[in-house]
C-alpha positions as CSV (number, residue, x, y, z in Angstrom):
1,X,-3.1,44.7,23.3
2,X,-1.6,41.6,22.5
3,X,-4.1,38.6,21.9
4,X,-4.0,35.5,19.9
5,X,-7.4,35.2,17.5
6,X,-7.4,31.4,17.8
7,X,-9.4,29.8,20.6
8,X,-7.6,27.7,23.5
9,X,-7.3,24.3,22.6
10,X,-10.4,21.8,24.1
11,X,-8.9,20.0,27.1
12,X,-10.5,16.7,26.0
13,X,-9.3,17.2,21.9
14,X,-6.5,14.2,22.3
15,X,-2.9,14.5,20.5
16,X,-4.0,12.5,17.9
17,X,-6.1,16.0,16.6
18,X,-3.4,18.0,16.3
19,X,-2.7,19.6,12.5
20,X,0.7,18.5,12.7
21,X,-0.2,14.4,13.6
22,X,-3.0,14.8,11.0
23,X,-0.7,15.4,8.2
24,X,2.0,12.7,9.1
25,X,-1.5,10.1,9.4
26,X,-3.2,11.6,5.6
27,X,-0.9,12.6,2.7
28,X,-4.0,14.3,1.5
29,X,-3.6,16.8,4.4
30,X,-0.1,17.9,3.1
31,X,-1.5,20.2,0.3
32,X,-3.8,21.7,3.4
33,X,-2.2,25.2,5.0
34,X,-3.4,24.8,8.6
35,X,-4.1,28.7,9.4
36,X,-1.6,29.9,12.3
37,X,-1.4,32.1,15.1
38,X,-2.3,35.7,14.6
39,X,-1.6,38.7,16.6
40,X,-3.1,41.7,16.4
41,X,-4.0,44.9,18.5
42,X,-7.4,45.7,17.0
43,X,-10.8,44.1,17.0
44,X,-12.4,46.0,14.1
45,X,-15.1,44.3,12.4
46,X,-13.3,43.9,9.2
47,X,-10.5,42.2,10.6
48,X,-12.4,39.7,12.8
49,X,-14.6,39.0,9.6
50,X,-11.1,38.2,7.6
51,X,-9.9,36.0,10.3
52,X,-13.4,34.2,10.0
53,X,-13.2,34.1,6.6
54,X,-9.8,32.1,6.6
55,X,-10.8,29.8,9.0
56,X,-14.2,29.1,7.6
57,X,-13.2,28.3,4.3
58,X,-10.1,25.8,5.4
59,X,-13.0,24.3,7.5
60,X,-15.2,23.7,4.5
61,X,-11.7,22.7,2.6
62,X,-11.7,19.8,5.6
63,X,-15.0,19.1,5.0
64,X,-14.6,18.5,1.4
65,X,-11.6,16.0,1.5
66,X,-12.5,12.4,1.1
67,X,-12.1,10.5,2.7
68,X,-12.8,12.8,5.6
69,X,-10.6,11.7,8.2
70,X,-12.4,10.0,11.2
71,X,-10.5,12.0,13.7
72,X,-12.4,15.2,12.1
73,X,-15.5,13.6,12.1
74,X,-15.3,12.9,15.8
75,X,-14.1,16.4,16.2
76,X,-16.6,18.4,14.5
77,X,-19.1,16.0,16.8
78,X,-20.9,14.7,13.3
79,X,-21.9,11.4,14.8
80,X,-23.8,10.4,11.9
81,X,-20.8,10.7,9.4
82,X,-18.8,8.6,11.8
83,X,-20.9,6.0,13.1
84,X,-23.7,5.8,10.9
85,X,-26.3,4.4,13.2
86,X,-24.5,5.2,16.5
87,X,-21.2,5.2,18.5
88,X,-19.5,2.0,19.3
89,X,-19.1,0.5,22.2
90,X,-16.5,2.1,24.3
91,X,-13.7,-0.7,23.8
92,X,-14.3,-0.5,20.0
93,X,-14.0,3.3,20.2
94,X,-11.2,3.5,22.0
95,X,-9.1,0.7,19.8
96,X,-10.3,3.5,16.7
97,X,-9.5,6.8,17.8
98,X,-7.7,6.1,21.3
99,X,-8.7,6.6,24.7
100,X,-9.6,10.5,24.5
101,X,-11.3,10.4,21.7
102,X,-13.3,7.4,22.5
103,X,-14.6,9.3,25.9
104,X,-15.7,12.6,24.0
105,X,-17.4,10.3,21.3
106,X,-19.3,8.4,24.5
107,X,-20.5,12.0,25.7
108,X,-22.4,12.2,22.9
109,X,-24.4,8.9,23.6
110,X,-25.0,10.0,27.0
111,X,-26.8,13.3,26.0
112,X,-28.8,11.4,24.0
113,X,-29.0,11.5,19.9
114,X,-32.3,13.0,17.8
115,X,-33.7,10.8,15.4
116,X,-32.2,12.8,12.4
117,X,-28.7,11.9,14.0
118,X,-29.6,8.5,13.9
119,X,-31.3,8.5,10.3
120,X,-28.1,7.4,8.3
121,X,-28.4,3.9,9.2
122,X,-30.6,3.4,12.3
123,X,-33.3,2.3,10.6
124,X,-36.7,1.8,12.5
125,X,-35.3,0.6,15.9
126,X,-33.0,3.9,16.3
127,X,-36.1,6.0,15.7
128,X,-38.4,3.9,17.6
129,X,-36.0,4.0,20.6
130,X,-35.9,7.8,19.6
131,X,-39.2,8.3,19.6
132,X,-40.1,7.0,23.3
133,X,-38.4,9.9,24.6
134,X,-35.1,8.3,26.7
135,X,-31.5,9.3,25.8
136,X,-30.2,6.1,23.6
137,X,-26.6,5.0,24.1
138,X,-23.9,4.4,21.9
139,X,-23.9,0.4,22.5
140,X,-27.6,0.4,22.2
141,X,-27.8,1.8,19.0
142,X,-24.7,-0.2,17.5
143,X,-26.3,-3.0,19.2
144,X,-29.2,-2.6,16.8
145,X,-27.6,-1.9,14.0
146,X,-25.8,-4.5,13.9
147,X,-28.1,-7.2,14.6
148,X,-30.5,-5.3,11.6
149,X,-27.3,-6.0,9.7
150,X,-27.1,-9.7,10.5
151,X,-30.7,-9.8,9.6
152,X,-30.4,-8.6,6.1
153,X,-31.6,-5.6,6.6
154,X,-28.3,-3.3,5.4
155,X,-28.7,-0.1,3.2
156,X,-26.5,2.0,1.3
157,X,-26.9,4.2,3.8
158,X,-25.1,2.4,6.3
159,X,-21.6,3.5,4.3
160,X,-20.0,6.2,3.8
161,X,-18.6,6.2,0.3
162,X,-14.8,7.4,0.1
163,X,-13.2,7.2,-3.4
164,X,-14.1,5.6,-6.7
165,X,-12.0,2.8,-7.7
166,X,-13.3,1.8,-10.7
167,X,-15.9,2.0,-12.9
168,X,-17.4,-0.2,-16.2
169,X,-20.3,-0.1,-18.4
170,X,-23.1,-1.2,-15.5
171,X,-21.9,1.2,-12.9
172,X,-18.9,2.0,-10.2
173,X,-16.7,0.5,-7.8
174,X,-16.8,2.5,-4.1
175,X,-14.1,1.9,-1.5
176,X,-16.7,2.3,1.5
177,X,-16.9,2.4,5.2
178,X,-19.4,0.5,7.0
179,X,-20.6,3.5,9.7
180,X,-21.3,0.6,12.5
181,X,-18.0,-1.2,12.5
182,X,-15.6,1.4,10.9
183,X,-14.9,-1.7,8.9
184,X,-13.5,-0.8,4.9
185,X,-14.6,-2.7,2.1
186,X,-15.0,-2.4,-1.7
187,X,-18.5,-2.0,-2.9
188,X,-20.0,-2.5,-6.3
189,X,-22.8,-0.3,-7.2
190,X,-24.8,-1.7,-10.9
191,X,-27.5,0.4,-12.2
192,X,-30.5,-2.2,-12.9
193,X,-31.6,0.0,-15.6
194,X,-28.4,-1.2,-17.6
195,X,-28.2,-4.2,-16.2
196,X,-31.6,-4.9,-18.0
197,X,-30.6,-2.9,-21.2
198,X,-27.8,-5.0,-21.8
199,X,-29.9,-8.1,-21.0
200,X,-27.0,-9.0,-17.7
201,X,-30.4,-10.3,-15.6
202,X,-29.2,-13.3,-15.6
203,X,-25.5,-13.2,-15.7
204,X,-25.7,-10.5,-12.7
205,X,-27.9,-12.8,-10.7
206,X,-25.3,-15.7,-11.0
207,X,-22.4,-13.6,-10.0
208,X,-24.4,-12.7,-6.8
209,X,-25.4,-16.7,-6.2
210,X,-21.8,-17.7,-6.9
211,X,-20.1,-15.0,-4.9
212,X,-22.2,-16.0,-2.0
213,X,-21.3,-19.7,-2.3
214,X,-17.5,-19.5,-2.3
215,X,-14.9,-19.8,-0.2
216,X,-11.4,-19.5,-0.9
217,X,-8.0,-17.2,0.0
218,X,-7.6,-16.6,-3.6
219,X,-11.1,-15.4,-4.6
220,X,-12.1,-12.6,-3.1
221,X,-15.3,-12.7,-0.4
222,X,-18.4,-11.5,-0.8
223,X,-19.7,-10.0,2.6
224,X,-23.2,-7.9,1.4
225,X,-25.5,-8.4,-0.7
226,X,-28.4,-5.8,-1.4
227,X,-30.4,-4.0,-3.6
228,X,-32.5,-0.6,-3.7
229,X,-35.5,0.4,-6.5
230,X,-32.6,1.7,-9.0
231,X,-29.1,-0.1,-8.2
232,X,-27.6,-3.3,-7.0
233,X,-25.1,-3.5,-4.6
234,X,-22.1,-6.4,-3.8
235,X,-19.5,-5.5,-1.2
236,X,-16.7,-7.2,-0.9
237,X,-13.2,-7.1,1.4
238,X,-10.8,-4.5,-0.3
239,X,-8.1,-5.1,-1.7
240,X,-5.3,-2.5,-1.3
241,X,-2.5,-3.7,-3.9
242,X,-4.9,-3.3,-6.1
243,X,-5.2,-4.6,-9.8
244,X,-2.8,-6.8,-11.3
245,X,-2.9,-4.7,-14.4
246,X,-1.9,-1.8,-12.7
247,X,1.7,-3.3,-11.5
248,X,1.8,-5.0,-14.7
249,X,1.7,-1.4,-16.6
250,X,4.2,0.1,-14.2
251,X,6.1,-2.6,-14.6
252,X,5.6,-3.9,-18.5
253,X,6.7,-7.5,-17.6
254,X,7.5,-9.3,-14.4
255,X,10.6,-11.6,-13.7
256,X,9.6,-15.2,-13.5
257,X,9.5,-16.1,-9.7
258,X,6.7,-13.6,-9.9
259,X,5.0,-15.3,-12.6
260,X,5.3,-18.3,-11.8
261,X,3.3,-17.3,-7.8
262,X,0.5,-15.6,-9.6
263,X,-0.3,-18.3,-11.9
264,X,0.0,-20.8,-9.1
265,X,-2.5,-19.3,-7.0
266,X,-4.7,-18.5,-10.2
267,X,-4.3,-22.2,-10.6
268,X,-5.4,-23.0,-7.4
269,X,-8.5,-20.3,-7.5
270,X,-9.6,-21.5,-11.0
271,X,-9.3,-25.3,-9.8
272,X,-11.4,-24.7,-6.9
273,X,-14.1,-22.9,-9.2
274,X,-13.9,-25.3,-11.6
275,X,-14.9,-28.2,-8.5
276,X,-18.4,-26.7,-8.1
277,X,-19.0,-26.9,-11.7
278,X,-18.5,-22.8,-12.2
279,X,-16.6,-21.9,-15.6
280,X,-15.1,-18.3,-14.8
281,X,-14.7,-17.0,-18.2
282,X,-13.4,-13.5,-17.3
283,X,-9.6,-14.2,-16.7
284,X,-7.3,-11.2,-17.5
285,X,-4.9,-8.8,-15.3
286,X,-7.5,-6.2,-14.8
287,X,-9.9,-9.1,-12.6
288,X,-6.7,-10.1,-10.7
289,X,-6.6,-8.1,-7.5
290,X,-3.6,-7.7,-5.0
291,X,-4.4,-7.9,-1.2
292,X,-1.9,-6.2,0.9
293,X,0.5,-9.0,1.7
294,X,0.5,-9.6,-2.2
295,X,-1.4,-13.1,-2.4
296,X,-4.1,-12.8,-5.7
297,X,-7.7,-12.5,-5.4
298,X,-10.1,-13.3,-8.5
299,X,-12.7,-10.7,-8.4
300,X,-15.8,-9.7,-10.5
301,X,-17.9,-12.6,-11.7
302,X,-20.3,-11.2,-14.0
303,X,-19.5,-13.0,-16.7
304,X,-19.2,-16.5,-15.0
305,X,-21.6,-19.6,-15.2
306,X,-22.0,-22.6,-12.5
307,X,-23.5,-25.6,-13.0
308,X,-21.0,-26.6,-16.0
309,X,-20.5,-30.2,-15.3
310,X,-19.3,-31.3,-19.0
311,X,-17.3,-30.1,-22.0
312,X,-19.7,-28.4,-23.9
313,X,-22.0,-26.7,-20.5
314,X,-21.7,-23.4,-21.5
315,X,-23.5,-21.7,-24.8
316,X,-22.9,-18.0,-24.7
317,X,-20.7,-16.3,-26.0
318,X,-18.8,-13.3,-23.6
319,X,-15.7,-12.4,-22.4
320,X,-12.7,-10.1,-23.4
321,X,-11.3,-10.5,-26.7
322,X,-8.1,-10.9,-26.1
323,X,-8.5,-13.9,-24.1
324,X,-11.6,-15.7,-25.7
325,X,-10.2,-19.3,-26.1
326,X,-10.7,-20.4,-30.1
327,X,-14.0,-22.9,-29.2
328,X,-15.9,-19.8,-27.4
329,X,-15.3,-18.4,-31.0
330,X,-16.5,-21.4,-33.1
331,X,-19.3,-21.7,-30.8
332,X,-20.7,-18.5,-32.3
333,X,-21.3,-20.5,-35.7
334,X,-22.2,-23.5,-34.2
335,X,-23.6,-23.6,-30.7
336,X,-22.1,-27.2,-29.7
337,X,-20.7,-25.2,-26.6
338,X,-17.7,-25.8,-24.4
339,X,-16.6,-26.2,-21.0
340,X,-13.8,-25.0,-18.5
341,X,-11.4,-25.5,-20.5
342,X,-11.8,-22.0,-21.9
343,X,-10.2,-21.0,-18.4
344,X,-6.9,-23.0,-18.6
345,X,-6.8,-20.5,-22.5
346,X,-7.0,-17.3,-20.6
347,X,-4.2,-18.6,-18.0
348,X,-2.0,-19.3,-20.8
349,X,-2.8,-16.2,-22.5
350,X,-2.2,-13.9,-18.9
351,X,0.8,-16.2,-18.0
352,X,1.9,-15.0,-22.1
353,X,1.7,-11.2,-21.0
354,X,3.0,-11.3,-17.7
355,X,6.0,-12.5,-19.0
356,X,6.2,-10.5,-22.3
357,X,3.8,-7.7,-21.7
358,X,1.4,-8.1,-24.1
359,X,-1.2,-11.0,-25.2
360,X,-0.1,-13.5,-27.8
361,X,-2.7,-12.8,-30.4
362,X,-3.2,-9.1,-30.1
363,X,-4.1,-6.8,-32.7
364,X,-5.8,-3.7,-33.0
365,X,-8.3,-4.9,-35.5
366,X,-10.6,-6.9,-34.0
367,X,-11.0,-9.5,-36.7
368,X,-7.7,-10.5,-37.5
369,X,-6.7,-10.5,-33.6
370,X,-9.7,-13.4,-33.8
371,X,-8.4,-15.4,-36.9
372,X,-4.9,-15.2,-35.1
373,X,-6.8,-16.9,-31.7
374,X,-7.9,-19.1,-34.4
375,X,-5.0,-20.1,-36.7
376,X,-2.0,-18.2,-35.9
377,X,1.4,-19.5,-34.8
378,X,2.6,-18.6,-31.5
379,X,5.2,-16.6,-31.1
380,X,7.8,-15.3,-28.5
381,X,9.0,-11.8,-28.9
382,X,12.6,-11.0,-29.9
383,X,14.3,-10.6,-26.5
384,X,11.8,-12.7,-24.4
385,X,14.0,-14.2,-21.6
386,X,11.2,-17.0,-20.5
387,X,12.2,-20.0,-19.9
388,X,11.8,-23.6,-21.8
389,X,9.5,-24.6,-19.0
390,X,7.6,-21.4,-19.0
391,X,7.3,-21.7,-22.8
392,X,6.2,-25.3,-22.7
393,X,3.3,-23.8,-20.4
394,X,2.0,-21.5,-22.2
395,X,2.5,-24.3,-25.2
396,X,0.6,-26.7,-23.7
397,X,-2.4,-24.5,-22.1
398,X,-2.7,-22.7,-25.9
399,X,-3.8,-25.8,-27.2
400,X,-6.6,-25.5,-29.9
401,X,-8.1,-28.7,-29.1
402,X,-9.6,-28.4,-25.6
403,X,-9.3,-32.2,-24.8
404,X,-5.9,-31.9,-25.6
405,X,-5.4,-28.6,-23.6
406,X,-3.2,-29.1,-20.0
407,X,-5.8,-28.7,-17.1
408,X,-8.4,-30.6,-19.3
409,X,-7.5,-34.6,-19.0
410,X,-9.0,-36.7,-15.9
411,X,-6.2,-35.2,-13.4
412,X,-7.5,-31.7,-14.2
413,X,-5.4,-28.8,-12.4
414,X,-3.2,-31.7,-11.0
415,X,-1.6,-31.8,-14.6
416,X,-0.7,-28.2,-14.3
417,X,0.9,-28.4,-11.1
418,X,3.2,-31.2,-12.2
419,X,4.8,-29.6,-14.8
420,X,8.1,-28.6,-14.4
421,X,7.5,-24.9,-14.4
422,X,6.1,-25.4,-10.9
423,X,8.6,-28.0,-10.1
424,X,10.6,-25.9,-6.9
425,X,6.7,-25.0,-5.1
426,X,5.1,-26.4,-2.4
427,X,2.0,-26.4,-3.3
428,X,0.2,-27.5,0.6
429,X,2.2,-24.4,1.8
430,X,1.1,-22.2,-0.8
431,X,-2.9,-23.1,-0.2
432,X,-2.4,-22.4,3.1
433,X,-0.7,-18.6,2.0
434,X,2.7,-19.4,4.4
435,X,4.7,-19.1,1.2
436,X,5.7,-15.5,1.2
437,X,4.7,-13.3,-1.8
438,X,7.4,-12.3,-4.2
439,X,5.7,-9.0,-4.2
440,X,4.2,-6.8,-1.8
441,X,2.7,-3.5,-2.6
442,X,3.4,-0.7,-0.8
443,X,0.2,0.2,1.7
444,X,-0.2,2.6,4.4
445,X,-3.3,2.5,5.7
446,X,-6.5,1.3,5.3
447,X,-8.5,3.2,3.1
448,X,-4.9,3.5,1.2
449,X,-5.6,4.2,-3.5
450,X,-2.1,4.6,-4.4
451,X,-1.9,0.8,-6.3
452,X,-5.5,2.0,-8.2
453,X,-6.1,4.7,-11.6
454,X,-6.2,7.8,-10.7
455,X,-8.0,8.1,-13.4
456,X,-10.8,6.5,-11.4
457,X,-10.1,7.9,-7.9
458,X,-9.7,11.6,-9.1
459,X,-13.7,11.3,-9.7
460,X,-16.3,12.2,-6.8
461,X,-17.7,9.2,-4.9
462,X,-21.2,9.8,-5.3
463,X,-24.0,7.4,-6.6
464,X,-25.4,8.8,-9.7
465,X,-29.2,9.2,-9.8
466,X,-30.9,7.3,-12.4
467,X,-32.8,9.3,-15.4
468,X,-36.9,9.1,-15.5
469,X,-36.2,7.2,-18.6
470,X,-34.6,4.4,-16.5
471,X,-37.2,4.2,-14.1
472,X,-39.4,1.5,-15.7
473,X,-36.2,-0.9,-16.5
474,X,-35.4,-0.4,-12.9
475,X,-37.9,-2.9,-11.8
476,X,-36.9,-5.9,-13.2
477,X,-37.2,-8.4,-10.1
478,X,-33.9,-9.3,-9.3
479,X,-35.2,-12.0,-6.7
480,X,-33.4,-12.8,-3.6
481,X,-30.7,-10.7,-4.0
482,X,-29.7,-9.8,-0.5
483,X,-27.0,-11.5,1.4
484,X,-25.1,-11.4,4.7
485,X,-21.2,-12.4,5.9
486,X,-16.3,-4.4,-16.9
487,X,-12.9,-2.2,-19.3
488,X,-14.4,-3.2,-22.5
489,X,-16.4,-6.5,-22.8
490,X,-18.1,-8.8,-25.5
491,X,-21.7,-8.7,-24.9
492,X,-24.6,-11.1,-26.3
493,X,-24.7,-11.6,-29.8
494,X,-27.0,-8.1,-31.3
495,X,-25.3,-5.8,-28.8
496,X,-22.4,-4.2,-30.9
497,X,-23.2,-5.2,-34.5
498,X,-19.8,-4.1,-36.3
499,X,-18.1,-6.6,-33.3
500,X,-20.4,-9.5,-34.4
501,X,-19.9,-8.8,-38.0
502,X,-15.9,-9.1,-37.1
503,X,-15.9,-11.9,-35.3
504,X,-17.8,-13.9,-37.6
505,X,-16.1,-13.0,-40.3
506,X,-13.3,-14.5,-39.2
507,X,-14.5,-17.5,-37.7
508,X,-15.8,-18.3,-41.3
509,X,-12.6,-17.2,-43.1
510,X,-10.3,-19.7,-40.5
511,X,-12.9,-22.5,-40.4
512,X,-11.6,-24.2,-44.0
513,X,-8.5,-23.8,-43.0
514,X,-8.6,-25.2,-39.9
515,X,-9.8,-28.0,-40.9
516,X,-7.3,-28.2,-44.0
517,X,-4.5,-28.2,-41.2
518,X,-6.0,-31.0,-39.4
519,X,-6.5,-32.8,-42.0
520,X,-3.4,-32.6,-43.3
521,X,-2.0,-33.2,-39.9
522,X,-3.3,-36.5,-39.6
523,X,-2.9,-37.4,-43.1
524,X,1.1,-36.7,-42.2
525,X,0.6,-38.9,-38.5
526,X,2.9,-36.3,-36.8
527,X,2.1,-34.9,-33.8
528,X,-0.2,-32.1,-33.4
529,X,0.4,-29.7,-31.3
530,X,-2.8,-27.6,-31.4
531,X,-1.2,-25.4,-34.5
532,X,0.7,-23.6,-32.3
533,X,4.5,-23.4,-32.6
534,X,7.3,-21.6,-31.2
535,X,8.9,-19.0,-33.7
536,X,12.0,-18.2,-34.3
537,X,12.8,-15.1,-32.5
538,X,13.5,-13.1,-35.2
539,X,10.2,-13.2,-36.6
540,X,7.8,-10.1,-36.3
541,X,7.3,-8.8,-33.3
542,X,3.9,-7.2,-34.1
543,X,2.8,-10.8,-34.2
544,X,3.2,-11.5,-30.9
């Protein structure tokens, strides 16, 4: 007897289902082995139970991928992994999963959902609507959802968590899917229990009120806001070029037409911050994301403050060492403050290591990388094919002094886009994104990873649960947190003990000298330039 063991294919399972369009749509599905045909003349039990065995465990292999592919989702009939709340409305389907699909998804509406099916983001009109007994429909349910949504009222379980992008000392970064809308975003999860043990109330509480007051193409938008008894979460849209840093490390430097766009539209994303009266204080390749066209987006504002109005505003000390401008590290000692200025630094210092690959005034040791922030000459490494304008940048936004500093005078960010680095951009165009991106990462779908760590996307997307221990720091009130539409960092002052130590060490060590400089500066009446000059380029490269 000659018989095949697989079924007959489902008349309404559309092309798009097929193993062999699956693979071409998911790279992940290349390393799957789609179990064939088999013919054989004898239905003994042990061979139909090896049959079942092969198919059952490529089934749970399916299962297990993440993301799971839609397609599967709608196939296996889970509508609860694929809708959350409920189907969408047939034209919504249909633009999804194509017209076959769409239809067998709609049968499932019409036969009516239990209030388990509904559970994953219903909420209490799905199981009220449930509950009285009548079949709901696809459009009704969505229809509820989404207004819930509008309302405020979104959980984590309206997503469906799909990789890991990233993750810090507070918690993770989740690319997502919103189960309503199919919609992909990024979504940052913070544990309040660390949030509180590092004594971040306050910080995390301003990056939520500033996210959710601004508005620009080269800052990245803030679309939900909510929070549960153990975590905080901010979702955002999702950038699929990923980090700066990332290209930057693949590529150790970039050419300068590539600089010079990135800093522009940094320039023009810092500017606009800068116009509310928010200092960023957080600038560095790793908080630079890619969108899929290649424009920049500033992302992650933990460490930011609003409501700087003046030079000396802002009082605490944070930020990444590398980039801490030299009057964030005086103001440890003395507490006069500063002001935005400390942004225009960090630009020079990132324009620095786009160029050259690494940050003018690194070191390994933490203390003398500071007294080089402080006091040290700036030099271009041997080889460095910048040019003068590009040096006279990085020059000028290095200053020591901040009033002296480009970016800090009455123009502001006008001054920067005068210079003559900037001289062949059109500045109007580029605000309104029409200049095309020098760069555009390579993207092939939505829910595309490839320009993001595999060390982070390797790891299971899964919230971790906190421990009893964290239970009590948990409920610190947060406030109004909901809304609708960290890599290693500086902490207080008393966090990290040997840093502190470090840093004011050499702070003290670079303050008599300093001042011996200036002093002697004046005393000559030649112009200062900040203490920073350009090396020959045969001087140590290790000091760059």
């Amino acid at each position: 007897m000659a018989r095949s063991a697989t079924p007959a294919r489902h008349p309404s399972v559309p092309r798009s289902l097929r193993p062999q369009i699956l693979k071409k749509r998911y790279a992940e599905l290349q390393l799957f082995k789609f179990p064939g045909k088999k013919w054989f003349s004898s239905f003994a039990t042990a061979t139909i139970e090896r049959r079942r065995r092969v198919f059952e465990q490529f089934i749970q292999e399916l299962l297990c991928l993440q993301p799971r592919p839609t397609e599967l989702n709608v196939f296996l009939e889970i509508p609860s992994h694929v809708w959350g709340a409920g189907a969408p409305e047939p034209r919504l389907a249909a633009a999804i999963l194509g017209t076959d699909a769409a239809s067998s998804t709609g049968s499932l509406g019409d036969r009516g959902m239990s209030s388990g099916a509904l559970s994953a983001g219903g909420g209490a009109a799905s199981a009220s609507a449930s509950g009285a007994g009548g079949a709901v429909s696809g459009s009704e349910v969505q229809s509820s959802s989404l207004e819930r949504i509008r309302a405020g009222g979104i959980t984590v379980e309206d997503f469906e968590l799909l990789r890991v992008l990233g993750k810090g000392s507070f918690g993770k970064v989740f690319l997502v899917r919103l189960g309503v809308t199919g919609a992909v975003y990024a979504m940052k999860v913070l544990k309040k229990s660390e949030v509180v043990r590092r004594r971040q109330v306050e910080h995390t509480k301003a990056e939520r009120r500033i996210m959710g007051g601004v508005d620009h193409p080269f800052i990245v938008s803030l679309r939900f806001a909510f929070q549960s008894s153990d975590n905080l979460y901010m979702v955002t849209d999702y950038c699929r070029g990923g980090e700066l840093f990332f290209h930057l490390k693949k590529m150790r430097t970039f050419p300068e037409t590539m600089v010079r766009f990135y800093a522009a539209e940094l320039v023009c994303a810092l500017s606009h911050l800068h116009s509310v009266d928010v200092v960023y204080r957080d600038l560095k390749p790793e908080n630079v994301l890619l969108d899929e066209e290649g424009h920049v987006k500033i992302t992650d504002f933990g460490l930011s403050k609003d409501e700087v109005a003046d030079s000396n505003g802002a009082t605490t000390f944070c930020g990444t060492p590398e980039y801490l401008a030299p009057e964030m590290l005086i103001n440890r000692k003395t507490r006069k403050g500063y002001g935005k200025a400390v942004d225009w630094w960090s630009l020079g210092t990132l324009v620095f290591e786009m160029l050259t690959g690494w940050p003018p005034f690194y070191d390994k040791s933490l203390r003398r990388m500071c007294e080089h922030i402080l006091r040290a000459d700036l030099r271009f490494p041997p080889g460095c094919s910048a040019s003068a304008e590009a040096r006279d940048l990085i020059r000028q936004l290095l200053r020591r002094d901040p009033a002296r500093r480009l970016g800090s005078g009455d123009a502001g960010a006008d001054d920067i886009r005068a210079h003559p680095f900037f001289a062949s951009l059109d500045w109007d165009a580029l605000a309104r994104r029409e200049l095309k991106p020098p760069f555009c990462p390579r993207v092939e779908s939505d829910t595309d990873i490839a320009n993001f760590d595999t060390t982070f996307t390797a790891e299971p997307a899964v919230l971790t649960p906190p421990a009893p221990t964290d239970l009590a720091a948990g409920a610190a009130d947060f406030g109004d947190f909901s809304f609708a539409d960290r890599d290693h960092v500086l902490s207080e002052p008393g966090d990290d003990a040997d840093n502190a130590a470090a840093i004011d060490a050499a702070v003290d060590g670079a303050a008599a000298t300093v001042a011996a400089e200036d002093a002697a500066a004046a005393a000559a009446g030649g112009a200062d330039d900040g203490g920073l000059v350009d090396a020959a380029a045969d001087e140590d490269p290790s000091e760059a």
